[in-house]
N, CA, C and O of each residue as an XYZ file, in Angstrom:
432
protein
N      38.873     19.574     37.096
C      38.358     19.278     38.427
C      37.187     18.305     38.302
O      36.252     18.577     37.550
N      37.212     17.195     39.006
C      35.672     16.405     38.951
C      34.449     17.006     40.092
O      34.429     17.644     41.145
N      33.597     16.441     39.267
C      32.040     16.886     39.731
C      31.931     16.169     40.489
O      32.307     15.003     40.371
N      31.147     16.854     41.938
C      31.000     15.967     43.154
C      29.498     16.988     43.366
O      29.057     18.070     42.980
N      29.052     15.692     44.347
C      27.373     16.411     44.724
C      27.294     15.933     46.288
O      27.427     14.793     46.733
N      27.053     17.076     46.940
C      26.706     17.291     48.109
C      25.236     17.569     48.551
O      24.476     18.536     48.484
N      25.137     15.658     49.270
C      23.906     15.644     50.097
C      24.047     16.210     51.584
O      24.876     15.932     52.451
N      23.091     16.994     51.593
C      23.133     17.706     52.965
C      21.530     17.429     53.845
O      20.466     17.900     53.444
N      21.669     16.636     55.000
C      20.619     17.185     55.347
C      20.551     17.813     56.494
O      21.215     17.291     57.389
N      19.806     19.029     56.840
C      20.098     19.830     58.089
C      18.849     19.351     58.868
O      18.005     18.571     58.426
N      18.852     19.981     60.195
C      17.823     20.007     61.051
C      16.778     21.155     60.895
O      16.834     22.340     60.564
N      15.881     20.357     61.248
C      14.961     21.584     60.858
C      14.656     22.693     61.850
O      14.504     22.788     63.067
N      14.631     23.568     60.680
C      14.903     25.096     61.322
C      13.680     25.762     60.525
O      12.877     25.329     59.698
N      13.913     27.132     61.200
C      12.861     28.098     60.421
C      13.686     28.951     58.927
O      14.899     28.904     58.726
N      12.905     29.522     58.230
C      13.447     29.510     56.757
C      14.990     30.586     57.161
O      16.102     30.291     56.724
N      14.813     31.425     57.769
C      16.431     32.527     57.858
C      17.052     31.509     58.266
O      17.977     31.469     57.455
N      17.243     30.398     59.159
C      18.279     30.083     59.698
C      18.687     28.293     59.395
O      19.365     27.489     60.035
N      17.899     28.191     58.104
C      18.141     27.371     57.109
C      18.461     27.932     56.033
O      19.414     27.464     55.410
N      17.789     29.028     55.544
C      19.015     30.027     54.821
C      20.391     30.171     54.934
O      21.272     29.769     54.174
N      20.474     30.830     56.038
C      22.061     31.159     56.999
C      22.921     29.788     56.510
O      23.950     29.821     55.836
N      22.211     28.511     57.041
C      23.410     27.494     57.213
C      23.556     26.871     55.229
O      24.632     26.868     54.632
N      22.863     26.640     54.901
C      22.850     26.902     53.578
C      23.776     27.405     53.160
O      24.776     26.924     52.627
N      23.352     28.919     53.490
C      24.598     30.485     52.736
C      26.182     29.609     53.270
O      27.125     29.526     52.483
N      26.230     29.181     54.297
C      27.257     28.853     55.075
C      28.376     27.870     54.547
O      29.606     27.891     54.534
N      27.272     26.893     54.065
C      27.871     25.255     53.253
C      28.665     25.728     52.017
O      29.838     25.398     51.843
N      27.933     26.563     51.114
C      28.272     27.113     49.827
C      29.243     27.991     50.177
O      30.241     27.664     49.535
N      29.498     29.003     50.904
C      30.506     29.911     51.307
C      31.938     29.130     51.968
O      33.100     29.463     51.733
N      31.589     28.278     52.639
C      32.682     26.717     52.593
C      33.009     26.509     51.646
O      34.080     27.057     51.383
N      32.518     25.814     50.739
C      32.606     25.453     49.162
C      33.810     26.355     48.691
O      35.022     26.169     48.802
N      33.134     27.337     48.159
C      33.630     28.483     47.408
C      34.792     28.572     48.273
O      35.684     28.033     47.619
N      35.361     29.024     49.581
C      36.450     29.005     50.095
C      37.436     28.416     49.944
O      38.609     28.781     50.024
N      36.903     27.282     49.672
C      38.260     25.884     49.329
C      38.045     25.650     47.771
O      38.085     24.486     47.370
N      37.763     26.940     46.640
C      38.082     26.391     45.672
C      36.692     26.190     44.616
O      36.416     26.807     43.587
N      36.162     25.395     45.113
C      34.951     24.532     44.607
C      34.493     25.660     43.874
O      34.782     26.803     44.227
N      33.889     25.446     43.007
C      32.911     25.886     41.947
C      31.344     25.083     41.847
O      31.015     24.022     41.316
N      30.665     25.986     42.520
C      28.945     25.412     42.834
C      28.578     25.836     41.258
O      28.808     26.738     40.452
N      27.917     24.687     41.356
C      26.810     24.330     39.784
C      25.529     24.305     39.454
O      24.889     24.531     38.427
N      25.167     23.823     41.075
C      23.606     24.334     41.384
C      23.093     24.034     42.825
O      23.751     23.736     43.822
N      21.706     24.192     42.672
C      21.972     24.170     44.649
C      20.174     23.791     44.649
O      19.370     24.640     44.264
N      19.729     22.401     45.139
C      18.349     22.179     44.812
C      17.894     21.891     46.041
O      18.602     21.177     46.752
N      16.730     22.342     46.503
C      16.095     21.922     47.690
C      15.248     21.159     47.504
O      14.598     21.096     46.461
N      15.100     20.429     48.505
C      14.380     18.668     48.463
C      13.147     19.197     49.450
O      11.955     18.925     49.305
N      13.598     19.824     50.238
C      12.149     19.917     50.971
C      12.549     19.231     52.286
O      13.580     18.561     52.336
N      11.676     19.403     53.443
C      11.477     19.006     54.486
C      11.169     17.226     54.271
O      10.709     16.752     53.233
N      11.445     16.629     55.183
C      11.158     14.730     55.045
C      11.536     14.259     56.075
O      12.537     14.607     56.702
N      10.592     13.220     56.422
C      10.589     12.229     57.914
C      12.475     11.637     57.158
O      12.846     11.487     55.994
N      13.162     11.471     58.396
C      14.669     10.543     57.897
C      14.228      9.011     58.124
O      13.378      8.847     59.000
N      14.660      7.955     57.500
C      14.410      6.405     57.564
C      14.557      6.228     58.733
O      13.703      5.485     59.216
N      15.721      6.820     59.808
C      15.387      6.135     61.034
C      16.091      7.933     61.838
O      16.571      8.936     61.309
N      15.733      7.469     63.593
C      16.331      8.307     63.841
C      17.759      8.477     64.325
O      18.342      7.684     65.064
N      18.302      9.701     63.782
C      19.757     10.153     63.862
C      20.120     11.160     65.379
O      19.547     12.199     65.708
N      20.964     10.626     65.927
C      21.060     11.419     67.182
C      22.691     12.042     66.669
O      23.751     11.451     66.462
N      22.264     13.643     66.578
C      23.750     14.312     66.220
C      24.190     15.184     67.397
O      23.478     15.063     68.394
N      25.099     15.941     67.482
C      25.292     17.051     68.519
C      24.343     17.003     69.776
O      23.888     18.022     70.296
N      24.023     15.404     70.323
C      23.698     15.445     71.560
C      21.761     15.788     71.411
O      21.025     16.264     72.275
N      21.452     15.390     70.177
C      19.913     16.136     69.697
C      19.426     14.907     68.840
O      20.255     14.578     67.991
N      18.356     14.204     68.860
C      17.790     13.669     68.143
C      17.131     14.179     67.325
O      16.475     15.187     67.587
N      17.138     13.624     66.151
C      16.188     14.214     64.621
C      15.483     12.708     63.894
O      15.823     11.541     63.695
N      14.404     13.525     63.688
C      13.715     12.513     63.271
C      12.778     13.121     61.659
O      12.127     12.419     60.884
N      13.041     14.669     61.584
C      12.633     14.925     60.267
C      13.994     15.923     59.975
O      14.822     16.339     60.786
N      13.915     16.109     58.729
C      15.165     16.897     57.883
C      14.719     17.593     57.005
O      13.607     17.317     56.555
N      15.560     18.867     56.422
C      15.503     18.972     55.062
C      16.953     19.036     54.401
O      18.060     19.429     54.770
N      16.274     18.306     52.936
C      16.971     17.824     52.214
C      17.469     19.032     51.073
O      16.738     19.721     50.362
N      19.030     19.034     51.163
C      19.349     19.568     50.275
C      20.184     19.117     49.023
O      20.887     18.199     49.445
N      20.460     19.315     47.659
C      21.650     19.042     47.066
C      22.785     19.993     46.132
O      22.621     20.553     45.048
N      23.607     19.945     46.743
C      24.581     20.769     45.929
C      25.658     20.270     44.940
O      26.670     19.635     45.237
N      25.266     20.663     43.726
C      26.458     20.176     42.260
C      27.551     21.234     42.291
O      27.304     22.438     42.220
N      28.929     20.656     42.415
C      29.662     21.392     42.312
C      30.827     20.743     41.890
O      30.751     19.516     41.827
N      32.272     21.464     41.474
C      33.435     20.869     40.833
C      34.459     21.516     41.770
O      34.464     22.697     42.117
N      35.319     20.567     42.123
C      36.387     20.621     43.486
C      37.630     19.991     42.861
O      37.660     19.495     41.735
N      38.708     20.069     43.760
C      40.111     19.468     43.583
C      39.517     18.404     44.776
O      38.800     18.623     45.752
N      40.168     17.092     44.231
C      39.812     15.973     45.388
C      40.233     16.263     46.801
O      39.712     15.732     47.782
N      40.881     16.844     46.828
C      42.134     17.502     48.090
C      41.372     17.810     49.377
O      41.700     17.467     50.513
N      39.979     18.728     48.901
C      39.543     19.649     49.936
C      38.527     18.773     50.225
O      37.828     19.147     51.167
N      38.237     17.790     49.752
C      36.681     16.635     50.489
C      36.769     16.630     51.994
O      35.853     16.919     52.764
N      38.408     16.138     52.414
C      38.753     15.327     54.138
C      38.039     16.972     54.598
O      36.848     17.124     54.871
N      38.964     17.961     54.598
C      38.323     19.529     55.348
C      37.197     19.865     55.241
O      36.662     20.483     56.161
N      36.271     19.441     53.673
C      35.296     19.989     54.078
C      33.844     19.036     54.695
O      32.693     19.369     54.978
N      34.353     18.138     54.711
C      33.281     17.126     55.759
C      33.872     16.948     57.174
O      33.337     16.371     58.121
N      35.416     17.724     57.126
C      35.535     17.766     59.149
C      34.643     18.994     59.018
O      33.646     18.698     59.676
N      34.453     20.358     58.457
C      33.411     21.642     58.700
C      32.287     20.897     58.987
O      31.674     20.742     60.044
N      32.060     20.324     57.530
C      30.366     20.126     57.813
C      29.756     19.378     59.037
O      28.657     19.652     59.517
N      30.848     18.104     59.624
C      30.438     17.001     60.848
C      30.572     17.957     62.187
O      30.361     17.676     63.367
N      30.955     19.058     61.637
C      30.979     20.141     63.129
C      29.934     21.108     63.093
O      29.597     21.888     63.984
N      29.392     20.937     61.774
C      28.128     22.427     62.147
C      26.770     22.210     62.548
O      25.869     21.673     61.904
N      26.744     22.739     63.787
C      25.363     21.589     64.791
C      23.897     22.147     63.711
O      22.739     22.281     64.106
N      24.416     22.391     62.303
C      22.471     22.393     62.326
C      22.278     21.440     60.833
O      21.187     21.209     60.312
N      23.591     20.977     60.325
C      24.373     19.677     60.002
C      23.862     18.286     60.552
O      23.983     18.107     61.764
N      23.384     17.426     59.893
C      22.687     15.865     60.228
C      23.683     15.233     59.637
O      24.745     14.915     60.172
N      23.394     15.061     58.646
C      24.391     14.165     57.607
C      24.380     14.814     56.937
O      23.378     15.367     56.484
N      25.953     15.054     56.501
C      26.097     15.353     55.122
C      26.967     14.018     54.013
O      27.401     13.059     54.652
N      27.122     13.995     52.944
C      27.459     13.106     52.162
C      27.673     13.120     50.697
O      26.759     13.290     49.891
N      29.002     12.923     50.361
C      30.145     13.691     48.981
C      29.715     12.502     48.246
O      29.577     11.397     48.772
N      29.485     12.791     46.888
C      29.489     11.378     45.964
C      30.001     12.309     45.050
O      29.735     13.510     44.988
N      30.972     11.468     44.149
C      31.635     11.855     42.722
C      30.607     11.458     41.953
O      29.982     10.418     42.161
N      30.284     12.561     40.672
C      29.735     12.359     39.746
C      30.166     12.141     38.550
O      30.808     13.074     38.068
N      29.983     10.898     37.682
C      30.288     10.766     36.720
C      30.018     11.248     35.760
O      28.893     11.643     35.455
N      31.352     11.329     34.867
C      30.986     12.193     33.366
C      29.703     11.999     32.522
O      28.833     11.165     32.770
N      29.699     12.816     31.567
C      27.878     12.221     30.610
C      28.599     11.075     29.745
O      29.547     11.534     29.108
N      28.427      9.954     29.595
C      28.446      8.789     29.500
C      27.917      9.305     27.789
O      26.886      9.879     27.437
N      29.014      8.857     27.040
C      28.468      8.820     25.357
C      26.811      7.746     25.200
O      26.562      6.730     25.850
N      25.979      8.363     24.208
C      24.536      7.859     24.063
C      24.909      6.487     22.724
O      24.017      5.857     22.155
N      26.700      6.259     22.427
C      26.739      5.706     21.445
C      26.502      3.906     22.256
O      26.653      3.744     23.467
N      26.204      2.996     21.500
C      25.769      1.717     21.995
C      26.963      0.916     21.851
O      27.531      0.798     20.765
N      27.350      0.375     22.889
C      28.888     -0.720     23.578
C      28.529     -1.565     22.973
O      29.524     -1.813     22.292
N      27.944     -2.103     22.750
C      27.448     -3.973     22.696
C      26.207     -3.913     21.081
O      25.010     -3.625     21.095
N      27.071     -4.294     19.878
C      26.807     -4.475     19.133
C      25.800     -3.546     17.896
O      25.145     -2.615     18.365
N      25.722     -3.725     16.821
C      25.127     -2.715     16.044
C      24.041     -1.729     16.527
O      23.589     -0.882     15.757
């Protein structure tokens, strides 16, 4: 399965119910498969500009990231969940590449 990392940023909430949606993303995950690897919080942060989602403007976030290993299959389903869960800003899948050998390409 390849490694994919999920940027999440939610709206800001108070800590249970940034918990909750959190518990929520990962319990998604795990449903379709995925195998979570780690789960890092970024903290609260002004966003570069403002994002108007579910009819709500945001102008600060917190930032989350989740490492995890998936079948490519379940990405389309699980970013229609995530673009539907109103406490959901952006979220955003990047494939992670393998550890890259430390041996040197280009000459002795």
């Amino acid at each position: 399965m390849p490694r994919y990392e999920l940027a999440l940023i939610l709206k800001t909430l108070k800590r249970p119910e940034t918990a909750a949606a959190v518990r929520r993303t990962v319990e998604t995950l795990m449903e379709r498969g995925a195998v979570v690897r780690d789960l890092e919080n970024l903290g609260e942060r002004l966003l570069p500009y403002k994002i108007t989602k579910h009819n709500q403007k945001h102008d600060t976030g917190t930032y989350f990231l989740v490492d995890f290993y998936a079948s490519p299959n379940i990405l389309k389903s699980l970013m229609d969940h995530l673009n539907r869960d109103v406490d959901v800003v952006r979220p955003s899948v990047l494939k992670k590449e393998e550890n890259v050998s430390s041996q040197s390409c280009c000459g002795p």
